[in-house]
FIKETI-466397 format. One line per field, with one value per residue (C-alpha): z, x, y. Coordinates in Angstrom, 1 decimal. Each point is the difference from the previous one (the first is absolute). Layout:
N
pz: (Z, ...)
px: (X, ...)
py: (Y, ...)
This chain:
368
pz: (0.0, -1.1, 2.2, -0.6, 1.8, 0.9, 3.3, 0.7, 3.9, 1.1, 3.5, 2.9, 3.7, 0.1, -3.1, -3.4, -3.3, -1.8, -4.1, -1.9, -3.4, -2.1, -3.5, -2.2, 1.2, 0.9, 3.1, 2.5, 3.6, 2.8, 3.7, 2.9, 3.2, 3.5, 0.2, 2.0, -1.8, 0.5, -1.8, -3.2, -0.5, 0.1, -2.5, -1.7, -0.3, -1.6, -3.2, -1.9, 0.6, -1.3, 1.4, 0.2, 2.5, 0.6, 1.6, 0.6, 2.7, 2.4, 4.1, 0.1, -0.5, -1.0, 2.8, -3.1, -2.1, 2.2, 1.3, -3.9, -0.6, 3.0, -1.5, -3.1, -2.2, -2.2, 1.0, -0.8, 1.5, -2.7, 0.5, 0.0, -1.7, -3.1, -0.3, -4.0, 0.4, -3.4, -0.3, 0.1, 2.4, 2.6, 1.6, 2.6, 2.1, 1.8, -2.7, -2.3, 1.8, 0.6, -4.0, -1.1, 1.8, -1.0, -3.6, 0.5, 1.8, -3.1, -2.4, 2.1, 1.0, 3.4, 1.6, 3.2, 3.4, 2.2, 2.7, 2.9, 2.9, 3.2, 1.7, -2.7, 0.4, 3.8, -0.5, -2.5, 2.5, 2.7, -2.5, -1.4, 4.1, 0.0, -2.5, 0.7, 3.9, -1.5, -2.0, 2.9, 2.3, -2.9, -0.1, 4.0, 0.0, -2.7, 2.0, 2.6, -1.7, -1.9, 3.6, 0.8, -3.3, -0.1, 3.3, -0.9, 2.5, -1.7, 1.7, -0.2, -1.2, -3.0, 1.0, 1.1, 1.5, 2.7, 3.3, 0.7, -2.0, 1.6, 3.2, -1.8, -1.8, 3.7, 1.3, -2.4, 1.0, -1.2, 1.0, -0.9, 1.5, -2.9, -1.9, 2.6, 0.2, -4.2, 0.5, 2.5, -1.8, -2.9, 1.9, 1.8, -3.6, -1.6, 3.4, 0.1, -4.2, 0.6, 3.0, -1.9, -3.3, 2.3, 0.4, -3.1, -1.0, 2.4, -1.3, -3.9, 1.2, 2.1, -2.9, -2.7, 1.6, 0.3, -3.1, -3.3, -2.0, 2.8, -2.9, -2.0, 2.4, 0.9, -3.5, -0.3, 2.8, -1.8, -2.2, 1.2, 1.5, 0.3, 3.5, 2.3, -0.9, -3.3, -0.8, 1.7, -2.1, -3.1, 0.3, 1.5, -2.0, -3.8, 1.7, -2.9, -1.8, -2.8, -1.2, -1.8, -1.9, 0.7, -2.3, 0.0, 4.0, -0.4, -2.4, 2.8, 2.8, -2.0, -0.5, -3.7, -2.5, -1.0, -4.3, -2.3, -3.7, -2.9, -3.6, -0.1, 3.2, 3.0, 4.0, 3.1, 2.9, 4.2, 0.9, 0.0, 3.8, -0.8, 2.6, 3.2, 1.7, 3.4, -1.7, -2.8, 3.3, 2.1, -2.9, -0.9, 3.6, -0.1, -3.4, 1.5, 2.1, -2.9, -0.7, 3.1, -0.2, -0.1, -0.1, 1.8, 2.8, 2.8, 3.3, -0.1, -3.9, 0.7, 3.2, -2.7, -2.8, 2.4, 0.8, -3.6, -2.3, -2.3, -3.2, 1.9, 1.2, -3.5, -1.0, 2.1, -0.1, -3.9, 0.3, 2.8, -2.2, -3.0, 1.5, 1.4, -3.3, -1.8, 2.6, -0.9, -3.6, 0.6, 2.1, -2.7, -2.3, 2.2, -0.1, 2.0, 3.3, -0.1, -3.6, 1.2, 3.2, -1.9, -2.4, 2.5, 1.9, -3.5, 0.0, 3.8, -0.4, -2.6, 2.2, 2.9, -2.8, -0.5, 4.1, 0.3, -2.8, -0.1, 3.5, -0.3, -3.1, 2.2, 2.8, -2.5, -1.8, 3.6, 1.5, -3.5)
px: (0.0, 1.9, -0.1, -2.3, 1.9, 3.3, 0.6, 3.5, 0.6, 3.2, -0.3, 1.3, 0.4, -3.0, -2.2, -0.5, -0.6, -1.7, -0.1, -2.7, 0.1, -2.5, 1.9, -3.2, -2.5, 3.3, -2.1, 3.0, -0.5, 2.4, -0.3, 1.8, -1.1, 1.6, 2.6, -2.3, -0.4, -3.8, -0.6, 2.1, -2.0, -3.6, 1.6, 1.1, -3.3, -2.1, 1.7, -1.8, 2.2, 2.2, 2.9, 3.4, 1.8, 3.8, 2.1, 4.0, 1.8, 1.7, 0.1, -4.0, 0.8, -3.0, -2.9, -1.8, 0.6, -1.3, -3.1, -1.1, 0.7, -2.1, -2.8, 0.1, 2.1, 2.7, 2.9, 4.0, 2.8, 2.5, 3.4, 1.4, 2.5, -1.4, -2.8, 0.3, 0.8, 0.9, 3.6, -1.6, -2.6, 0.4, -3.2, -0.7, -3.3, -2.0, -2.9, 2.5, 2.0, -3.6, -0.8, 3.3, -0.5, -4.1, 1.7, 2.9, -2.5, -2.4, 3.0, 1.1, 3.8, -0.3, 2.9, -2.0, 1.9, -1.3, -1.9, 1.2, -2.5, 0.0, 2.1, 3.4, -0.5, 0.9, 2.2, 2.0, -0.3, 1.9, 2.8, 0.3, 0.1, 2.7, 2.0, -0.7, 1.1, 3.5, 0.2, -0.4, 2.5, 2.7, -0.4, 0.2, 3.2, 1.5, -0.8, 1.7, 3.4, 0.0, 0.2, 2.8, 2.1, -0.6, 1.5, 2.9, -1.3, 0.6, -1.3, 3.2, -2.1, -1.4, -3.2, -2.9, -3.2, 1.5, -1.0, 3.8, -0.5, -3.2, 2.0, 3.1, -2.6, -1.5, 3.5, 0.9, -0.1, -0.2, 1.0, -2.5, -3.6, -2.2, 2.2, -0.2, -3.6, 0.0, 1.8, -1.8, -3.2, 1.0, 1.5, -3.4, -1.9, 2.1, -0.7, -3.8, -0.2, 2.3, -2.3, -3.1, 1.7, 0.3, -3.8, -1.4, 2.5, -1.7, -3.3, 0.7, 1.8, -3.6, -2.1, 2.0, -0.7, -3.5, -1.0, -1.7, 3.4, 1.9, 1.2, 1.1, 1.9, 1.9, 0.5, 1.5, 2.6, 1.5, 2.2, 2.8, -0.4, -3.7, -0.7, -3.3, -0.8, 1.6, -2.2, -3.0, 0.2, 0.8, -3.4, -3.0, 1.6, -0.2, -3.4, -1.2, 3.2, -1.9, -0.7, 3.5, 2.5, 3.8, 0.5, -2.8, 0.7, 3.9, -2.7, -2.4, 2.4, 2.2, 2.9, 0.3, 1.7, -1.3, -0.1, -0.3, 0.5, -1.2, 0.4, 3.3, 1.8, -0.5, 0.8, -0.8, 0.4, -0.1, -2.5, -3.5, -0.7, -3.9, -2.3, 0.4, 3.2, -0.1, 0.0, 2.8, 2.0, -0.1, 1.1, 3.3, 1.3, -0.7, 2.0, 2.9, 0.3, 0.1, 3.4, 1.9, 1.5, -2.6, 0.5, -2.6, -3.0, 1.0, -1.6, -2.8, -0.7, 0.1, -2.5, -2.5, 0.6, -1.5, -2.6, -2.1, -0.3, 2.2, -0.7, 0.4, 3.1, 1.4, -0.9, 1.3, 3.2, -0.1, -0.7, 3.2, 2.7, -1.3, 0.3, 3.2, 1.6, -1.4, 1.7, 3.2, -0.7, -0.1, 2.7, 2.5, -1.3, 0.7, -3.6, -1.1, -1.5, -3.0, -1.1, 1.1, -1.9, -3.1, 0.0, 0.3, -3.2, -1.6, 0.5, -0.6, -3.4, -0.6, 1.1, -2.0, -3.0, 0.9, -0.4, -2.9, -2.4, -0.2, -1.1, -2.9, -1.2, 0.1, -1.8, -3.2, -0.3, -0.2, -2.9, -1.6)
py: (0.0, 3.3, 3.2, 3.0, 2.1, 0.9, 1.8, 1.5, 0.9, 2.6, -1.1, 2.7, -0.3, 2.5, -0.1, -2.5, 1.6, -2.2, -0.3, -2.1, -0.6, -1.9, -1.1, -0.9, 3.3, 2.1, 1.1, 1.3, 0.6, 1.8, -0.1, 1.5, -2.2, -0.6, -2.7, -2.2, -3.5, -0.1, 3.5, -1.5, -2.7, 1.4, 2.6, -3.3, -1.7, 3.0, -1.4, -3.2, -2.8, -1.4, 2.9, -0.5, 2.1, 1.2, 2.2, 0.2, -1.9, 2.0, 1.1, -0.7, -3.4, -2.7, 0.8, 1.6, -3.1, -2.7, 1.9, 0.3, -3.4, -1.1, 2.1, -1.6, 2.3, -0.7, 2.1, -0.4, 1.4, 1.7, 0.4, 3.9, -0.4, -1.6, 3.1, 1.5, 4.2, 1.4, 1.9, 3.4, -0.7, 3.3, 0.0, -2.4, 0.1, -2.3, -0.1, -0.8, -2.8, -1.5, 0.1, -0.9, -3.5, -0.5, 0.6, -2.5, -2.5, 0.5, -1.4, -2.6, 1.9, -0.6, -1.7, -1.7, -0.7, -2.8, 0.8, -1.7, -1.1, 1.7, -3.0, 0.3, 3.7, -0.1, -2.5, 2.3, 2.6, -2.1, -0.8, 4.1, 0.7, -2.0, 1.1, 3.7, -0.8, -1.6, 3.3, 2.2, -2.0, -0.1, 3.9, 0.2, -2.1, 2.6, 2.7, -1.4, -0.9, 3.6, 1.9, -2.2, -0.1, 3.8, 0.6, -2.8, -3.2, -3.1, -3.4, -2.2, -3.0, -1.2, -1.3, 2.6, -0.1, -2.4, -0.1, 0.7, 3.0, 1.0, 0.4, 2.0, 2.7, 0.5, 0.9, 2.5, 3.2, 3.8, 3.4, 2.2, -0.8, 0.5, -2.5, -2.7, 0.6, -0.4, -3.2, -2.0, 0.9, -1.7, -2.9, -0.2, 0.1, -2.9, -2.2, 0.5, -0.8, -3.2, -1.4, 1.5, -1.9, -3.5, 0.5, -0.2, -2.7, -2.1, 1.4, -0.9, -3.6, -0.6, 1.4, -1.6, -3.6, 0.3, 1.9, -1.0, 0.3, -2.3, -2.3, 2.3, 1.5, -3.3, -1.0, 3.5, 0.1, -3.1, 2.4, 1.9, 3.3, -0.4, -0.3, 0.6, 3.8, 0.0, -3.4, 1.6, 3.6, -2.0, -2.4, 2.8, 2.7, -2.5, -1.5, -2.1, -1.3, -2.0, 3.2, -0.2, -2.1, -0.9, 2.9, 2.8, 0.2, 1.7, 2.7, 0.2, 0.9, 2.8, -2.6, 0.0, 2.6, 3.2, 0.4, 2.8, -1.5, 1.5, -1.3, -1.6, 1.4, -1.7, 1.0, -1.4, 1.5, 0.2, -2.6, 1.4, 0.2, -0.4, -2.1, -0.9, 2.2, -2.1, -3.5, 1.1, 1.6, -3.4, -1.8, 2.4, -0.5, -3.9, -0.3, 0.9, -3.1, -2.2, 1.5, -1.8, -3.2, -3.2, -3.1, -1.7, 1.9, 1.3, -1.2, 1.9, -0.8, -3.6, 0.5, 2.1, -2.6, -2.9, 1.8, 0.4, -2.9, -1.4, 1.6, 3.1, -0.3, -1.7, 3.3, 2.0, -1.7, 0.1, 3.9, 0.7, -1.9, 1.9, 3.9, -1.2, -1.1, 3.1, 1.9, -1.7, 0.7, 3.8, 0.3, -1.4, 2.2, 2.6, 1.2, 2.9, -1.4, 2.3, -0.7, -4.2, 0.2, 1.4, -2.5, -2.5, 1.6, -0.5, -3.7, -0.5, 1.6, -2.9, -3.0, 1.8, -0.2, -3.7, -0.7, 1.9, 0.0, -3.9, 0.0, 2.5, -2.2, -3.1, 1.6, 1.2, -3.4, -1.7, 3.1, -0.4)
């Protein structure tokens, strides 16, 4: 049953504008309506169904989205970075950011995100808490070593963040007042974000276990440098992983090469940085690992690999000798180890495909 009408939505904190557009009677409609859920879809339903509704994804996240659904109307999520603007396109309103997408909805050039339920949305909210904590307490601990490298104190050891060297940065001392009280505030900072750090580890570790993507998790964590949090942020923030291929998934998560060829010429360039930022960043710091020595799992590898079954872990063991000899491939070439490592976080996101999407598609034949 095709749509009669088309309704594009520019969705604010505050107010919707709303845009209707009707393709075969060229009947168009605008509305400017409080941002409460229940107004936008009476203003919905005054429209002969069948409507199709959309609006951009962004900070108002998908409240709007699943409250149309559950009253019956068809409405998509687009992705804002894959709206159409024309070059010389200076004016940009409300009214016209609502039209533009009831015109792209009309011709079918909406890129559609999924909507993730209410349950993967908190869980993705745990595991962005997470890393935003571990950002926070990495700038604390800077702050802390620039006031003593600026005023020439050098701890005499390599390692940091010790409890040894808890106890030395408590015994250092300064002259001038204001600075002392500068310097013990930031000491104070990085120890509350490390114990505040230590609980919501325990958090993600207890919410990993008992969570609908507990399999995936496991089968994850049987790579190297994929542990708990990096195996948790990987599986809520992908959600569905049979959406993709071995392939299309390096595309999804910004890990491929950007391209601008024209007739005969042909140039790729930095990596296109498109999709998920979170998922692309966990995967960049757990290529790395693949470049150290491996010969056979470590301790904890081998207590992960007994733990899923054995196809799994053939996998897994397939994918870690792999990542390791491509490693060793670009190092005799004398490859940059940026441009190495992000190939490498290319193919990893493809053996983490390989774990996980298998596992989903087992689980829905046995609930269906």
């Amino acid at each position: 049953m095709f749509e009669h009408t088309f309704i594009g939505l520019d969705v604010h904190a505050v107010n919707v504008v709303g845009h209707a557009m009707n393709p075969a009677t060229g009947e168009i409609s605008t509305h400017t309506m409080a941002a409460d859920p229940a107004a936008v879809l009476e203003w919905v339903r005054r429209f002969d169904p069948p409507v199709k509704v959309v609006y951009e994804s962004g900070p108002t996240g998908f409240v709007l989205a699943r409250y149309l659904h559950a009253g019956g109307i068809n409405c998509v999520v687009t992705a804002s970075s894959k709206l159409l603007r024309a070059p010389g396109d200076r004016i940009k309103t409300d009214r016209r950011d609502a039209r533009v997408l009831a015109e792209m909805l009309a011709v079918g050039s909406v890129t559609e995100v999924r909507i993730p339920d209410p349950e993967e949305e908190a869980l993705r909210d745990l595991s962005r808490l997470r890393s935003g904590t571990a950002r926070d307490l990495a700038h604390a601990r800077q702050h802390v070593n620039a006031i003593l490298l600026r005023h020439g104190i050098r701890y005499p050891k390599e390692t940091r963040w010790t409890q040894e060297h808890s106890r030395w940065l408590h015994r250092q001392r300064f002259a001038e007042p204001a600075l002392q009280f500068t310097y013990e505030a930031d000491v104070e900072q990085a120890e509350l974000l490390d114990r505040h750090l230590k609980r919501i580890d325990k958090q993600v570790a207890a919410t990993a276990a008992a969570c609908r993507f507990a399999p995936v998790i496991e089968a994850l964590m049987c790579l190297r440098g994929i542990q708990i949090t990096t195996a948790f942020g990987l599986a809520v923030e992908i959600g569905d992983w049979t959406r993709f291929t071995g392939s299309s998934i390096g595309s999804y998560l910004g890990l491929v090469p950007s391209e601008n060829s024209s007739g005969q010429s042909r140039h790729q360039g930095p990596i296109t940085k498109a999709g998920n930022t979170y998922a692309r960043k966990l995967l960049i710091e757990a290529a790395w690992q693949h470049r150290r020595p491996y010969a056979r799992p470590g301790e904890r590898l081998i207590r992960q690999l007994n733990r899923v079954a054995p196809a799994t872990r053939i996998r897994a063991l397939e994918g870690n000798h792999r990542l390791h000899h491509k490693w060793e491939v670009f190092d005799q070439r004398h490859k940059m180890s940026v441009k190495a490592n992000t190939a490498i976080a290319r193919e990893l996101a493809g053996w983490c495909w390989s774990l996980a999407a298998p596992l989903q598609q087992g689980e829905r034949m046995n609930a269906a």
